[in-house]
N, CA and C atoms as an extended XYZ file, in Angstrom:
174
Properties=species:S:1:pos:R:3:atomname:S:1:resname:S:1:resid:I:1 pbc="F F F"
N       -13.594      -23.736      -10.280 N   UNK     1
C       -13.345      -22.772       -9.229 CA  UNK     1
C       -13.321      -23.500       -7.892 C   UNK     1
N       -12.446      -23.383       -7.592 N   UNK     2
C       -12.517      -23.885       -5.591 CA  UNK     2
C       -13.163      -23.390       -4.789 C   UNK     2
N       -13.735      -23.735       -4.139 N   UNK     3
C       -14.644      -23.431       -2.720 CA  UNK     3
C       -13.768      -23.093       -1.520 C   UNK     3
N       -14.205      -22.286       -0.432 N   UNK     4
C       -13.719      -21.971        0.112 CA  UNK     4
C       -13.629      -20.006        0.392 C   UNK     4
N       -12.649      -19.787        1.265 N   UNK     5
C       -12.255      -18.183        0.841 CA  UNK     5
C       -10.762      -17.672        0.258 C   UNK     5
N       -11.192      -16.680       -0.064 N   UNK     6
C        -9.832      -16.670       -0.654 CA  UNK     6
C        -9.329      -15.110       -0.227 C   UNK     6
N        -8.202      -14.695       -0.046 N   UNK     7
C        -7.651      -13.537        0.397 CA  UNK     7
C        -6.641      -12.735       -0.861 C   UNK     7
N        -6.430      -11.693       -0.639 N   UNK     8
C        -5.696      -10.939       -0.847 CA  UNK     8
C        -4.149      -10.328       -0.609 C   UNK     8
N        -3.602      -11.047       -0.466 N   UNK     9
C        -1.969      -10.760       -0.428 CA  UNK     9
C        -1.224       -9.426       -0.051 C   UNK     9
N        -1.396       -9.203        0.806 N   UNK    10
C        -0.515       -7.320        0.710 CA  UNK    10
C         0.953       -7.658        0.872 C   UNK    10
N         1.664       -8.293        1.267 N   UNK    11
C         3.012       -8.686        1.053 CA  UNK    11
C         3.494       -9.169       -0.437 C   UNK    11
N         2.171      -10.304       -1.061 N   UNK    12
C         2.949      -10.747       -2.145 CA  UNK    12
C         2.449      -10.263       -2.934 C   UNK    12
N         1.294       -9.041       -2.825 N   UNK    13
C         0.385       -9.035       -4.149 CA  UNK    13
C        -0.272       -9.315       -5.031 C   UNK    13
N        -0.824      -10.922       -4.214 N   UNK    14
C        -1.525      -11.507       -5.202 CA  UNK    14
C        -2.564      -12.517       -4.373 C   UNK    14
N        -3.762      -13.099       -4.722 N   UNK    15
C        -4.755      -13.562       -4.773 CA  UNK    15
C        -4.366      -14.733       -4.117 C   UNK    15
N        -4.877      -15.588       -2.303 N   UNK    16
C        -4.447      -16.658       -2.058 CA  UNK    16
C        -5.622      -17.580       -1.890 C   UNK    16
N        -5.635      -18.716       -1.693 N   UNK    17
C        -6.715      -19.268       -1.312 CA  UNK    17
C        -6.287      -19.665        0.874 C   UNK    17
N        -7.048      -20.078        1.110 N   UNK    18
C        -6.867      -19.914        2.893 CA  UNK    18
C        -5.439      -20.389        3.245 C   UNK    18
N        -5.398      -21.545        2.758 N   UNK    19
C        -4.016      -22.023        2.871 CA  UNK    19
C        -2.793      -20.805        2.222 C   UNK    19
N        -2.360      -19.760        3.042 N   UNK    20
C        -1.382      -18.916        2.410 CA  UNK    20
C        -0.784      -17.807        3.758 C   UNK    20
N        -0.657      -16.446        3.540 N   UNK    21
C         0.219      -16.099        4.353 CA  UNK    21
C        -1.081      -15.855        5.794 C   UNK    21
N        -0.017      -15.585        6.629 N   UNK    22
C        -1.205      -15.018        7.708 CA  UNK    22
C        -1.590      -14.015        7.328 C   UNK    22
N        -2.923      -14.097        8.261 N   UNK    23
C        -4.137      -12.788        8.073 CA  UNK    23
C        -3.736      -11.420        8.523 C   UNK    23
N        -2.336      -11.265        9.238 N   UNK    24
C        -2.205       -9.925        9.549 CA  UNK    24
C        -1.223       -9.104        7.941 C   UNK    24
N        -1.041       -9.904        6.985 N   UNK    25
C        -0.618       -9.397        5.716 CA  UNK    25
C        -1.667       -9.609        4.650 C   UNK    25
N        -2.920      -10.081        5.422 N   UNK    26
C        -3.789       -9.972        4.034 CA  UNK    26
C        -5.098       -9.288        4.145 C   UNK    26
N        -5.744       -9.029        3.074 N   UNK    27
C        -6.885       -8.557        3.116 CA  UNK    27
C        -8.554       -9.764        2.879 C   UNK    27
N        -9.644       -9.966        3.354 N   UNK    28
C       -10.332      -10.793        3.211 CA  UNK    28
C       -10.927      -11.118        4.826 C   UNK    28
N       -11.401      -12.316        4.622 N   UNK    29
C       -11.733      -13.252        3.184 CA  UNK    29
C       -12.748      -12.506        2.458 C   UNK    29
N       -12.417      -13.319        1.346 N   UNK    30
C       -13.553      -13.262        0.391 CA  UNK    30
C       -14.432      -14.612       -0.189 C   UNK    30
N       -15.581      -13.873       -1.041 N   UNK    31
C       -16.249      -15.430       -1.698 CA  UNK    31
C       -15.378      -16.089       -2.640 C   UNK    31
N       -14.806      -15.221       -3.353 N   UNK    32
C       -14.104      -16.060       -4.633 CA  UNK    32
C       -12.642      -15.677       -4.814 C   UNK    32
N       -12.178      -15.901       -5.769 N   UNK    33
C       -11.200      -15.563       -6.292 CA  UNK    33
C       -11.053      -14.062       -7.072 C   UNK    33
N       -12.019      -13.861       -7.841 N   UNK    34
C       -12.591      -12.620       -8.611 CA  UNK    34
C       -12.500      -11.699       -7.850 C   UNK    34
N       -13.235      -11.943       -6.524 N   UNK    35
C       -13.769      -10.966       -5.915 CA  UNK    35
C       -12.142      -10.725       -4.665 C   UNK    35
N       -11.382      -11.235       -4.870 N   UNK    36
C       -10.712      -11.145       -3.554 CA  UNK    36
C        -9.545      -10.114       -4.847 C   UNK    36
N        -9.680      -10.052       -6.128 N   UNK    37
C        -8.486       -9.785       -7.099 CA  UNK    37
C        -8.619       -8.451       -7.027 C   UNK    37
N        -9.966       -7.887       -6.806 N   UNK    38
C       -10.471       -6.597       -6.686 CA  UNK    38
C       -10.546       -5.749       -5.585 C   UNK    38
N        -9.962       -6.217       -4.743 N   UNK    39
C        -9.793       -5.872       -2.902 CA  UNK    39
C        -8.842       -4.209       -3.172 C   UNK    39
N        -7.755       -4.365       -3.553 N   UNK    40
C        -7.184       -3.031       -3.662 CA  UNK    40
C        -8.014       -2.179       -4.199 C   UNK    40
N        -8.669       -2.175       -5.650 N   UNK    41
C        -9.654       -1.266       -6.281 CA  UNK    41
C       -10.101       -0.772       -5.718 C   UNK    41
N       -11.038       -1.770       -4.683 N   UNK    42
C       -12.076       -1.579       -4.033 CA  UNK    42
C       -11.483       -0.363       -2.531 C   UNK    42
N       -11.001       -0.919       -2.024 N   UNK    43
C       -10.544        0.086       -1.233 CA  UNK    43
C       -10.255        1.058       -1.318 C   UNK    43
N        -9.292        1.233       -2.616 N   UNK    44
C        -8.905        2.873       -2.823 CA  UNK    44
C       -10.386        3.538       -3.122 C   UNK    44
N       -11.153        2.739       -3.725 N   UNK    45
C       -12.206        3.285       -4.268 CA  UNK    45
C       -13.018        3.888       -3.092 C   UNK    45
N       -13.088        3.230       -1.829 N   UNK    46
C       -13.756        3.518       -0.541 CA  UNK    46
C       -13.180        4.531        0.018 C   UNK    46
N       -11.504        4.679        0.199 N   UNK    47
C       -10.417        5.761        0.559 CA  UNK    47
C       -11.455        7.286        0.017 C   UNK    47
N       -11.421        6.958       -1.485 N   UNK    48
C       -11.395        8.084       -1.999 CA  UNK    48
C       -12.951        8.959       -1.568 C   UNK    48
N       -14.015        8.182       -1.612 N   UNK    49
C       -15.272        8.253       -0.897 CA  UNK    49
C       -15.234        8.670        0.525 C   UNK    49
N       -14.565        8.068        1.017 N   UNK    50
C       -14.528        8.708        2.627 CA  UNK    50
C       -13.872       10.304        2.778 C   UNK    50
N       -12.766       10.212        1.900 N   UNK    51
C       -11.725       11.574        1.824 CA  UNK    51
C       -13.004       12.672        1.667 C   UNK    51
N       -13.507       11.941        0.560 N   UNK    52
C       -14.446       13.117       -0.567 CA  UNK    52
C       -15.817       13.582        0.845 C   UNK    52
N       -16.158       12.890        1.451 N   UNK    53
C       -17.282       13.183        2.397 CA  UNK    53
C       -16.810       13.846        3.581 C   UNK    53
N       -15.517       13.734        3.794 N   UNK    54
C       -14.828       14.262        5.222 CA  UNK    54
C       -14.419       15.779        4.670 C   UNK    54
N       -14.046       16.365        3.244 N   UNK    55
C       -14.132       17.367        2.920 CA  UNK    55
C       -15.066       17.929        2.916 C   UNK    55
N       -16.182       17.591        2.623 N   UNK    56
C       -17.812       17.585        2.599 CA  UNK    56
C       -18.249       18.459        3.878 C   UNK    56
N       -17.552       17.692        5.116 N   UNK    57
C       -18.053       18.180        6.206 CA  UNK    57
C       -17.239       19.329        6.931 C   UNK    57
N       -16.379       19.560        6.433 N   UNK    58
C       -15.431       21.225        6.325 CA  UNK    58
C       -16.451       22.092        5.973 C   UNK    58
């Protein structure tokens, strides 16, 4: 595994290490690779949590 951070791709869709696109098309950094693969999940997963609590407060 390489050291370093690694990002998330929203243009190419895929997992970069630092050396890759600029930061205004990506998501990160992250610690690893693993963890940067899971960035979309993770977000929608947060989306959906925030939605769900902002109905909450209706």
């Amino acid at each position: 595994m390489s050291e370093g951070q690694w990002w998330f791709c929203l243009k190419h869709m895929r997992v970069e290490p630092d050396a890759g696109c600029p930061n205004k098309d990506r998501m990160g950094p992250y610690v690893s690779e693993e963890e940067a693969a899971g960035a979309l999940r993770r977000a929608a997963e947060r989306n959906k949590a925030w939605d769900e609590a902002d109905k909450d407060d209706d």
